[in-house]
C-alpha positions in Angstrom: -207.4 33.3 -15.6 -209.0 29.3 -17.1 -208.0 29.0 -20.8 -210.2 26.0 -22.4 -208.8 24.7 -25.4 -210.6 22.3 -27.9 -209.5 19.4 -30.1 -210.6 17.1 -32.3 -212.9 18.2 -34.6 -212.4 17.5 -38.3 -214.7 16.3 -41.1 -215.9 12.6 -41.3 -218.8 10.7 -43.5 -222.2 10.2 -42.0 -222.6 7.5 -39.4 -218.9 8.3 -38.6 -217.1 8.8 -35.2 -215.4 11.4 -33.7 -213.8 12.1 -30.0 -213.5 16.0 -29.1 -211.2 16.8 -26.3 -211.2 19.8 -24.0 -208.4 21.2 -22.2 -209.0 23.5 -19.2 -205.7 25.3 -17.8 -205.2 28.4 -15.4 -206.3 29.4 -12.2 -208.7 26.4 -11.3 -210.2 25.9 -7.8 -213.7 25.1 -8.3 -214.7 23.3 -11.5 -218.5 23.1 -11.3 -219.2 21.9 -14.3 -218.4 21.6 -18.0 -220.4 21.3 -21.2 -220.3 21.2 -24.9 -222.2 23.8 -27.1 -222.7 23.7 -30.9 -223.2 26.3 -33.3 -224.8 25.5 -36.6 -223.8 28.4 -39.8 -226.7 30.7 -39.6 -228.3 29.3 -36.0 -228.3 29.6 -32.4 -226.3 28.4 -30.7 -227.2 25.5 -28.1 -226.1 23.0 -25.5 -225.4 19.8 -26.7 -224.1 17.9 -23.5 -223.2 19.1 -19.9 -221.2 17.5 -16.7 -222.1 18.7 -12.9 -219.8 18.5 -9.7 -221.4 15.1 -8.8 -220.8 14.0 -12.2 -224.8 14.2 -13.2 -225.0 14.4 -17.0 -227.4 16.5 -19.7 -227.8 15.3 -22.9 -229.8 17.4 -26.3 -232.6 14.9 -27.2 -231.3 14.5 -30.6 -227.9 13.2 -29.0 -229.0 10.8 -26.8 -227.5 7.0 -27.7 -224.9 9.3 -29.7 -222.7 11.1 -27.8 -221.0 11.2 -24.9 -219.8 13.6 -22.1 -217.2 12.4 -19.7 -214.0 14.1 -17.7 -210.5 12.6 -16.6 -210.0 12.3 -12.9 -208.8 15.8 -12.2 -211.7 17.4 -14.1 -209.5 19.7 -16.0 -210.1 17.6 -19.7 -213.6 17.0 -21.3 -214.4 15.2 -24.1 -217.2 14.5 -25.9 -217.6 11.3 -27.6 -219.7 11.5 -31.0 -220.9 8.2 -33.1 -223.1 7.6 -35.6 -222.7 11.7 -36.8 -225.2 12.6 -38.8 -225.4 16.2 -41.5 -227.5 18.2 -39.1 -224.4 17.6 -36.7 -222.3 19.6 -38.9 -221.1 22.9 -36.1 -218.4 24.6 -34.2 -218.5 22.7 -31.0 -217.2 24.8 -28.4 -216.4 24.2 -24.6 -217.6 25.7 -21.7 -217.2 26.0 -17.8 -218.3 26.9 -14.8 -215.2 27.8 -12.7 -214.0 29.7 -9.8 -210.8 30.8 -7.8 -212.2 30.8 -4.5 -212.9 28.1 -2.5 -215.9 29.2 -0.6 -217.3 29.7 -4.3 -220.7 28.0 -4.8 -222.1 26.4 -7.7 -224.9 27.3 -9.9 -225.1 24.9 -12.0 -226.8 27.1 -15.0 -224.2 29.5 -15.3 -220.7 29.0 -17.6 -218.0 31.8 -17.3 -215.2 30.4 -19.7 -215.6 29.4 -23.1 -213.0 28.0 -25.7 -212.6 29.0 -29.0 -214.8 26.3 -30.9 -214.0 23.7 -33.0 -215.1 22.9 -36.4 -217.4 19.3 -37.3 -218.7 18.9 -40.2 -220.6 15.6 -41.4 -221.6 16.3 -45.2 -224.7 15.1 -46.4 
């Protein structure tokens, strides 16, 4: 079984910075990809930044020159960078990944299978 564990969240002032950090453990064999969701009170959740096997990168539009995304050398930590934070980023940022036990396993790319328990930003107004 992958246990993803998230870190870093917190409450900071507008224009602020803060670095969230995920920590994938277990049974890894394949890691095909990670990402970042957010969850706004009241709203859907949606993906805010994403990392492939060949290290391609996703950003939201509303992100872009403001976050992020990057992985240590053994892909097993994410983190997501966040500057200049603004209200409307005020969620529970949660990790996801796209991970399998087998080595003949093949990637989708569009798919997550383990998710962390979220972690709180909030970015008052």
């Amino acid at each position: 079984q992958v246990e993803l564990v998230e870190s870093g969240g917190g409450s900071v002032q507008a224009g602020g910075s803060l670095k969230l950090s995920c920590k994938a453990s277990g049974h890894i064999v394949v890691n095909c990809g990670m990402g970042w969701y957010r969850q706004a009170d009241g709203k859907e959740r949606e993906l805010v930044s994403s990392i492939d096997e060949d290290g391609s990168t996703f950003y939201k539009d509303s992100v872009k020159g403001r976050f992020t995304i990057s992985q240590d050398a053994y892909r097993t930590t994410l983190y997501l960078q966040m500057n200049n934070l603004k209200p409307e980023d005020t969620a529970v940022y949660s990790c996801a990944a796209e991970i399998y036990s087998d080595y003949d396993s093949n990637c989708m790319g569009t798919i997550f299978n383990f998710w962390g328990q979220g972690t709180r930003v909030t970015v008052p107004a």
